[in-house]
C-alpha positions as CSV (number, residue, x, y, z in Angstrom):
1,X,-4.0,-111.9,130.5
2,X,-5.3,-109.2,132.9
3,X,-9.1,-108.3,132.4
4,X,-10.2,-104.9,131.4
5,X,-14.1,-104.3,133.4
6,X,-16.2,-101.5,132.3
7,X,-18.4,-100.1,134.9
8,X,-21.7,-97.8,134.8
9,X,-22.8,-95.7,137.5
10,X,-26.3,-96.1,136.4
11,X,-28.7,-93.3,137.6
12,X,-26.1,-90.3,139.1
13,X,-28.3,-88.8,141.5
14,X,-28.4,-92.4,143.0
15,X,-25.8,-94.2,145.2
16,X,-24.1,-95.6,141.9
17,X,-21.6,-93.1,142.0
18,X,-20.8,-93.6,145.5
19,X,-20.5,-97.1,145.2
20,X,-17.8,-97.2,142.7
21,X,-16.1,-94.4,144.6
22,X,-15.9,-97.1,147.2
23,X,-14.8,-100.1,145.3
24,X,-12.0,-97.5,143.7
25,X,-10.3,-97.5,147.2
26,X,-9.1,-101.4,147.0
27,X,-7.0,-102.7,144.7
28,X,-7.8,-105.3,142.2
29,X,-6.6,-108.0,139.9
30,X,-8.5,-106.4,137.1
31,X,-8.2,-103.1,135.0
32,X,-11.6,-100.7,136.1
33,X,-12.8,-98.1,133.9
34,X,-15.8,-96.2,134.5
35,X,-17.9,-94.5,132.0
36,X,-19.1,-91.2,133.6
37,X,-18.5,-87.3,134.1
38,X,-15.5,-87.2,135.7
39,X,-16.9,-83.9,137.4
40,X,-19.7,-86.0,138.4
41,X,-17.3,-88.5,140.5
42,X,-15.1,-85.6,141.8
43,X,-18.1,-83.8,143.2
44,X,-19.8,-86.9,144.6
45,X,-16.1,-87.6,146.0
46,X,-16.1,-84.8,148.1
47,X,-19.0,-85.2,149.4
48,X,-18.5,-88.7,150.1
49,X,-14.8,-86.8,152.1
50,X,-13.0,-89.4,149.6
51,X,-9.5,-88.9,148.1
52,X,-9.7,-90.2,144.3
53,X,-7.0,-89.4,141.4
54,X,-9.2,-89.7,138.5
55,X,-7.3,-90.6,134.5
56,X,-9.0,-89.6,131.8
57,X,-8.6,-92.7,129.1
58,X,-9.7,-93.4,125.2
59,X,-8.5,-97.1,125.7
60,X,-5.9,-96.7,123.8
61,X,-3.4,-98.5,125.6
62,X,-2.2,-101.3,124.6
63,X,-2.1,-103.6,127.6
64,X,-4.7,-103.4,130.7
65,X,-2.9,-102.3,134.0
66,X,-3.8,-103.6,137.1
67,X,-6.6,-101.4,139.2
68,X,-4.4,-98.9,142.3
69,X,-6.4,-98.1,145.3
70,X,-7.4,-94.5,145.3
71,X,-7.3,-94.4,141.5
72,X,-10.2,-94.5,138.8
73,X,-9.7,-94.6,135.1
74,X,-12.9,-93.1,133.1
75,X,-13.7,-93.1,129.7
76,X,-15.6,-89.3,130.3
77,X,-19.1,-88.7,129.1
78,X,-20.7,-85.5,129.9
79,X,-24.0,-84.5,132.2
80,X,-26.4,-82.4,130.3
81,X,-27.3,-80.5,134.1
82,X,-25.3,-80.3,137.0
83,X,-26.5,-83.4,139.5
84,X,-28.1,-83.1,142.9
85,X,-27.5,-86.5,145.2
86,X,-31.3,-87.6,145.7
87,X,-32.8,-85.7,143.2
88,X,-33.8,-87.0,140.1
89,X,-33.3,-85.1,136.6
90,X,-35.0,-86.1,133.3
91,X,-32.7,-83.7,131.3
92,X,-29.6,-86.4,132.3
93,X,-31.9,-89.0,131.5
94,X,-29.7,-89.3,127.6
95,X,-26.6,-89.4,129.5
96,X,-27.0,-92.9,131.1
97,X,-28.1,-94.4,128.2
98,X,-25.1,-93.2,126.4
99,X,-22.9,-94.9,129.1
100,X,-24.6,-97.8,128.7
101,X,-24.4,-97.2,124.8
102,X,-20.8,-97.1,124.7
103,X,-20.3,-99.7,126.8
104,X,-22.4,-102.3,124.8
105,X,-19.9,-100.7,122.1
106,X,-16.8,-101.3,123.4
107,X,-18.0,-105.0,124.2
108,X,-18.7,-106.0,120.9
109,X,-15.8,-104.2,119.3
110,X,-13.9,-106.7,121.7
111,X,-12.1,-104.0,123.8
112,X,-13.3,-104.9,127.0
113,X,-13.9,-108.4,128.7
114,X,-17.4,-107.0,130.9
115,X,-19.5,-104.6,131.9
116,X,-20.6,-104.5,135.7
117,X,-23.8,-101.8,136.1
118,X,-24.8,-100.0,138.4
119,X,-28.5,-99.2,139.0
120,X,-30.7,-97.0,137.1
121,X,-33.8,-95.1,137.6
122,X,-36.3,-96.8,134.7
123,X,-39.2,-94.1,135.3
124,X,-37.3,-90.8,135.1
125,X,-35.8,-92.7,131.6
126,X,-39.5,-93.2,130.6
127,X,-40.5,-89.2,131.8
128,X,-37.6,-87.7,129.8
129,X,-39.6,-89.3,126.4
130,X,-37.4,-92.2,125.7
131,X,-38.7,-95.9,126.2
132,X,-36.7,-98.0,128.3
133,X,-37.9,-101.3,130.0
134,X,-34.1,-102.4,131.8
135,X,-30.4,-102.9,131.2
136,X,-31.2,-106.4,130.1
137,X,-33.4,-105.8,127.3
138,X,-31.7,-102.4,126.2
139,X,-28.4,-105.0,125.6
140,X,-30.2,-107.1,124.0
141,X,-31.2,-104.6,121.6
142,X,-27.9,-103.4,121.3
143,X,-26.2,-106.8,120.6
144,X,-28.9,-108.1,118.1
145,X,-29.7,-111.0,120.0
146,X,-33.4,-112.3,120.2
147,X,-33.4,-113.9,123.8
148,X,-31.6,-113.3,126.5
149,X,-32.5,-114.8,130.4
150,X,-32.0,-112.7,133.3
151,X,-29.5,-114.8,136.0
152,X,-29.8,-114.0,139.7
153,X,-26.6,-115.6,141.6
154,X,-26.7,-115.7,144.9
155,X,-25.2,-117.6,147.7
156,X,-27.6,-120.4,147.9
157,X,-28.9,-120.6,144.5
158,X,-29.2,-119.6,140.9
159,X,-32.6,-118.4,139.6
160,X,-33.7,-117.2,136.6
161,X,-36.4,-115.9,135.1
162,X,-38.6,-117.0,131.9
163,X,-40.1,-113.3,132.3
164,X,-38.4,-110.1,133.4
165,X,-40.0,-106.6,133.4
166,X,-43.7,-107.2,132.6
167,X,-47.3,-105.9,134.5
168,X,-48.5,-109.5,135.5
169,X,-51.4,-109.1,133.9
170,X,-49.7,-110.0,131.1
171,X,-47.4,-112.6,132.5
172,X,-50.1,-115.8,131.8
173,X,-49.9,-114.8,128.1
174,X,-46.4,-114.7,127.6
175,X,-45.7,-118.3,129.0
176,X,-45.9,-120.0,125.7
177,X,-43.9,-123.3,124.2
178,X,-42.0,-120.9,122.2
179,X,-40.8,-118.4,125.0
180,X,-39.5,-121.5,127.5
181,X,-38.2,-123.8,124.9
182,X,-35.9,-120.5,124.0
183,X,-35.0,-119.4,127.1
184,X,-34.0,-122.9,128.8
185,X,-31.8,-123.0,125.8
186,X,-30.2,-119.7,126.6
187,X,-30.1,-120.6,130.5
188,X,-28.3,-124.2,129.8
189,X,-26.1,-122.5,127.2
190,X,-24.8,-119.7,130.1
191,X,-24.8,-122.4,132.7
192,X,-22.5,-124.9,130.2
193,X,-20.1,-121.8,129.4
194,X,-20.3,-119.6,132.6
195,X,-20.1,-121.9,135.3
196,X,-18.7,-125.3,133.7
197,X,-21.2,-127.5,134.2
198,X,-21.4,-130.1,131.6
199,X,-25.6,-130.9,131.9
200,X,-27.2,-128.3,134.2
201,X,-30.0,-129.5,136.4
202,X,-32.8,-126.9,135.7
203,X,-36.0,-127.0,137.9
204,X,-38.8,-125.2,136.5
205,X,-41.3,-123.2,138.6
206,X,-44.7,-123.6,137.9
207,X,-46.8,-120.4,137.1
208,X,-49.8,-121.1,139.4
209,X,-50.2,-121.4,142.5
210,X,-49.4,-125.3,143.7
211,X,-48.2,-125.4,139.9
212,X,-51.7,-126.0,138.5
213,X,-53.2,-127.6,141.3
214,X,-53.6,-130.6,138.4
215,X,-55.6,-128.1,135.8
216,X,-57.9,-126.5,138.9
217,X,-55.8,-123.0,139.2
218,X,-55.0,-122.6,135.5
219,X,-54.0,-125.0,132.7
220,X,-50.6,-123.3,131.6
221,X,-48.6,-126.3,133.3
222,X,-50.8,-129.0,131.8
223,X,-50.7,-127.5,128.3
224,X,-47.5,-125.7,127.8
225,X,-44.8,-126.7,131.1
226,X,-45.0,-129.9,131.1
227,X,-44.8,-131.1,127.3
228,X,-42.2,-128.9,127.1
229,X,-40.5,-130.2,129.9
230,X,-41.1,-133.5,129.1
231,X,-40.0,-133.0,125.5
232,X,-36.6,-131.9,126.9
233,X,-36.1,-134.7,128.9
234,X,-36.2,-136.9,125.8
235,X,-33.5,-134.7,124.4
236,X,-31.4,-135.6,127.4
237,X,-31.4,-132.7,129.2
238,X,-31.8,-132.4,133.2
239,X,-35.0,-130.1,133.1
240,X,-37.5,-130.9,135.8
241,X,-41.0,-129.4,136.7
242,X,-43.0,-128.0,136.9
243,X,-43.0,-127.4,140.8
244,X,-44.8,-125.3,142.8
245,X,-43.4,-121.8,143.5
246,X,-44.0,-122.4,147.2
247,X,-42.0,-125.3,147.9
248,X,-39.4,-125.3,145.2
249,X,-36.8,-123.4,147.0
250,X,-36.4,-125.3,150.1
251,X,-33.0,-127.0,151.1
252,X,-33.5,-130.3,149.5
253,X,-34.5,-129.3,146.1
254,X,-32.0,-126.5,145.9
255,X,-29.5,-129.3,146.2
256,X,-31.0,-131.1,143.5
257,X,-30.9,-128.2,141.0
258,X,-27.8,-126.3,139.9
259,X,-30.7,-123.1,138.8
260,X,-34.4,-122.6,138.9
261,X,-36.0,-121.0,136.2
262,X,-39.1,-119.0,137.8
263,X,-42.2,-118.2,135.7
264,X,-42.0,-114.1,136.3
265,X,-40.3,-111.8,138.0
266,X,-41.9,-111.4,141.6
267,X,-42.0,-114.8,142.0
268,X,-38.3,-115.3,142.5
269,X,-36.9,-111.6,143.3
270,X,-38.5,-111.2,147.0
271,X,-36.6,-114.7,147.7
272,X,-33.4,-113.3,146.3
273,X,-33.5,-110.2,148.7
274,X,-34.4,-111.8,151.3
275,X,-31.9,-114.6,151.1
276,X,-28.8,-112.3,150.2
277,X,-29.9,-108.6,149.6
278,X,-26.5,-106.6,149.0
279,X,-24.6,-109.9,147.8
280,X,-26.7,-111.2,145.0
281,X,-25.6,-110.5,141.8
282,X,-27.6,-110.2,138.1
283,X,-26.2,-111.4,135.1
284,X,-27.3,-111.5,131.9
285,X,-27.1,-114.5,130.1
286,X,-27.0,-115.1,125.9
287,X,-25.0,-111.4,125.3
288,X,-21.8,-112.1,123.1
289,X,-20.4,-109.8,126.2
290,X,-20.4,-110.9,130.2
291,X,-23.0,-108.2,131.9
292,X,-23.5,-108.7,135.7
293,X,-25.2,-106.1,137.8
294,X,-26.3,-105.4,141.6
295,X,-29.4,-106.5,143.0
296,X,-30.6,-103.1,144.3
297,X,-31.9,-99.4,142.9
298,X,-30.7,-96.2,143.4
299,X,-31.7,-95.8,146.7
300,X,-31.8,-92.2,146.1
301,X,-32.7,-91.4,149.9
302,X,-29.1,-91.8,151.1
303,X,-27.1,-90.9,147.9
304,X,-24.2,-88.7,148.7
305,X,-24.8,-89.5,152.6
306,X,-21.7,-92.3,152.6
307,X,-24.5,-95.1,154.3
308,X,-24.7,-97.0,150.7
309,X,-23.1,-100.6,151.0
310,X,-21.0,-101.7,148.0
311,X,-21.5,-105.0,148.8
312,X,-23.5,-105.8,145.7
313,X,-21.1,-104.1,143.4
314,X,-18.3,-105.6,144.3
315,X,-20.0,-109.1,144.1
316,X,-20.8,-108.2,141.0
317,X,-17.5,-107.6,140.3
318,X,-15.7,-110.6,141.9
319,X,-18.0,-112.6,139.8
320,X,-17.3,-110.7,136.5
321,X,-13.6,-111.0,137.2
322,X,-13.7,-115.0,138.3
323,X,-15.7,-115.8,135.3
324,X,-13.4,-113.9,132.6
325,X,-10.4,-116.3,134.2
């Protein structure tokens, strides 16, 4: 059965817009339906020198229809305030999170097969008055799940993270037996269903540097990482660690892992750039729903200017579509 994929622009005076714009000139094997302003993506269109025949829809139909190049289907939500490309706006601040909303919606209602997002702007959320820490937590909230583990997929390697959007001063006292023991269970689960693999090889990062150094730089792998590591082991799982940060992503242990499981989140994300910035995707693993995302922001700077690369996006989409097969 043909796929239906929702999409989010994200922020709309970033380069979200654009980017779907872009991936809306290709055909694919997969019905697309953005949740936007359609006056939103007519404007940024025509700025981008684009031709796009946009179709309003209330999914309604009964069978998804295969994606035409040069045509979007959107399920329209409207701007509070006209949009400038680069210039942020708290007042359409509600608008993204109602996209997102209705998305989550249409997920669980079992209506849709994925979302792919596009990137938002976190601080002008926060400004406008209404708390928001990411996509991955705000779908959490909206599916009612307790733990879900933020999955980077890039070329080389898989890596996710124990912690996601935290100041790292209080990284050290969120690493507890609890925390790890529930998100290696979420990361093997998503490994097992996404990706096939009957028992995932998992290597855990340490959270100090040289992974403890053996209790001299911190004690967290002596008292928490390792029993709990060790403990899973027993269970017969493929869980190894902890390693040090520094070393655990070179060539040989990368082919001895099928994902890494870092402690927080800059101690795997400046790897993932540098390794495959505009290719890597992020998924979110334990929804009831598939969410994958681009690795990038808004890069407000060139929004509306046609240099954004859609590279991201549509790896994010190949990889939504090849894992709803």
């Amino acid at each position: 059965m043909l796929k239906r994929i929702l999409l989010t622009p994200g922020e709309p005076a970033g380069i979200g817009p654009d980017i779907i714009l872009k991936l809306a000139q290709q055909a694919w094997e997969a019905e697309l339906i953005v949740i936007a302003d359609p006056a939103l993506l007519r404007e940024r269109a025509n700025a981008l020198g684009m031709t796009i025949q946009l179709g309003e829809t209330d999914l309604t139909d009964s069978e998804p229809q295969p994606h035409q190049a040069g045509r979007l289907r959107v399920l329209p939500v409207s701007l509070a305030n006209p949009v400038i490309p680069g210039k942020l706006n708290p007042a359409n601040a509600a608008y993204v999170l109602e996209t997102l909303e209705l998305a989550a919606r249409l997920c669980l209602q079992k209506k849709t097969n994925a979302i792919v997002t596009g990137p938002v702007n976190k601080a002008v959320i926060n400004d406008a008055g209404i708390p928001f820490s990411g996509h991955t937590e705000f779908f959490a909230e909206k599916a009612g799940v307790d733990q879900t583990v933020m999955l980077f997929v890039a070329e080389q390697f898989k890596v996710a993270l124990a912690t996601t959007h935290l100041p790292l001063s209080n990284v050290a006292a969120s690493i507890s037996t609890e925390l790890l023991t529930s998100v290696l269970n979420v990361l093997e689960s998503g490994l097992k269903k996404w990706f096939q693999l009957d028992t995932p090889r998992i290597a855990v990062c340490g959270l100090n540097p040289h992974a403890g150094e053996s209790g001299h730089l911190g004690r967290e792998e002596i008292d928490i990482i390792a029993p709990l590591i060790n403990a899973m082991q027993q269970q017969g799982k493929k869980i190894t660690g902890p390693l040090p940060a520094d070393s655990i992503f070179t060539k040989e242990r990368l082919q001895q892992a099928d994902a890494i499981l870092a402690m927080y989140h800059d101690q795997a994300l400046p790897l993932v750039k540098y390794a495959s910035f505009g290719q890597a995707v992020n998924m979110t693993l334990g929804l009831p729903f598939l969410r994958t995302s681009v690795d990038h922001g808004t890069a407000l700077d060139i929004a509306g200017t046609g240099k954004a690369d859609a590279g991201s996006l549509e790896a994010a989409l190949r990889l939504s579509i090849k894992l709803n097969q």
